[in-house]
C-alpha positions as a Markdown table, in Angstrom:
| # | Residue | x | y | z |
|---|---|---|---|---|
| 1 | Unk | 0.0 | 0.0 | 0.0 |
| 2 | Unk | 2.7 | 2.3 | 0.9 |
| 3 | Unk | 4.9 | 1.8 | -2.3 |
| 4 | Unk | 1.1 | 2.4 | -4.0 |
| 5 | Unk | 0.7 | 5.6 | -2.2 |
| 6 | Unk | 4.2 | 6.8 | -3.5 |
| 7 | Unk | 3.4 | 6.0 | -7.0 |
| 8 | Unk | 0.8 | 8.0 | -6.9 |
| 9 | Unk | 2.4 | 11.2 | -5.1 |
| 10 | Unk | 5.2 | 10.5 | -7.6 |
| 11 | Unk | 2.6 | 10.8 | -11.0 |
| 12 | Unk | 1.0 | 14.1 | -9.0 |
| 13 | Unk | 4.1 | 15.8 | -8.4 |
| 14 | Unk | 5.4 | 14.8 | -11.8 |
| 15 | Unk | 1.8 | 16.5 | -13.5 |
| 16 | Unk | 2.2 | 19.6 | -11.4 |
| 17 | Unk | 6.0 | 20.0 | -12.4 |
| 18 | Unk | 4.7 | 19.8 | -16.2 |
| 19 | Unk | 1.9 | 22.0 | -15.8 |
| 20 | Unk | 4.4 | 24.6 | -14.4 |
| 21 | Unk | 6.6 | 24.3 | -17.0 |
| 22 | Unk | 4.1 | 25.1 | -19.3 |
| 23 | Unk | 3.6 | 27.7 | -17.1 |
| 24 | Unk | 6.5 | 28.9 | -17.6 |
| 25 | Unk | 6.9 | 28.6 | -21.0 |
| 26 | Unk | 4.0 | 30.9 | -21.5 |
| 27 | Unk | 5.1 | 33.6 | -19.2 |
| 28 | Unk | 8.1 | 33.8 | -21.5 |
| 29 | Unk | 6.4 | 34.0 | -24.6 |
| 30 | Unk | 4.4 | 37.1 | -23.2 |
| 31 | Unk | 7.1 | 38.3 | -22.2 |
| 32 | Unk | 8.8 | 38.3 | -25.6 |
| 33 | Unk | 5.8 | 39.3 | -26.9 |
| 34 | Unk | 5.9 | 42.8 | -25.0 |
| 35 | Unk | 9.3 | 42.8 | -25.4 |
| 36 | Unk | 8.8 | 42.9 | -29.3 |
| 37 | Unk | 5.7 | 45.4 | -29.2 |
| 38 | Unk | 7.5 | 47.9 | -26.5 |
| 39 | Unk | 10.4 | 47.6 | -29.0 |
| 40 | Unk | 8.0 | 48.7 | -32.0 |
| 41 | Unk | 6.3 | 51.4 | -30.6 |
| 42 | Unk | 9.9 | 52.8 | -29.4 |
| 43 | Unk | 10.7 | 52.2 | -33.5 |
| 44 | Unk | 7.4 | 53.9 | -34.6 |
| 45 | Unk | 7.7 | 56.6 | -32.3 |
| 46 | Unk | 11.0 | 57.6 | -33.3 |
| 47 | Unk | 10.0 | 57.4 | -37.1 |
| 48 | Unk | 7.0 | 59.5 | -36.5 |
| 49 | Unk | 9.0 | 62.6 | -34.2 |
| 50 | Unk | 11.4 | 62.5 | -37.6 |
| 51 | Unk | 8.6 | 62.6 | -39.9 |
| 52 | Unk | 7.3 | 65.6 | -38.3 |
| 53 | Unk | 10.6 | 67.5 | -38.1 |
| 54 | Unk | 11.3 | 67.4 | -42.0 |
């Protein structure tokens, strides 16, 4: 019973870890994500200030 009981906290624990890797993985996509767009509007903003001074 006690090796069962293991097994089981084993297959948990090991569900948990994916599900926060996954997790994980998604907080760094956003992150990239805003990354990226923070870096375009920077870009855009730039163009648009030289647009107007010409």
């Amino acid at each position: 019973i006690n090796i069962n009981n293991d097994e089981q906290k084993r297959i948990q624990l090991q569900l948990q870890l994916k599900d926060l890797n996954n997790e994980i993985d998604n907080l760094l996509v956003n992150s990239k994500t805003n990354t990226e767009y923070e870096m375009f509007k920077k870009e855009k903003s730039e163009r648009d200030e030289q647009i107007r001074k010409m």
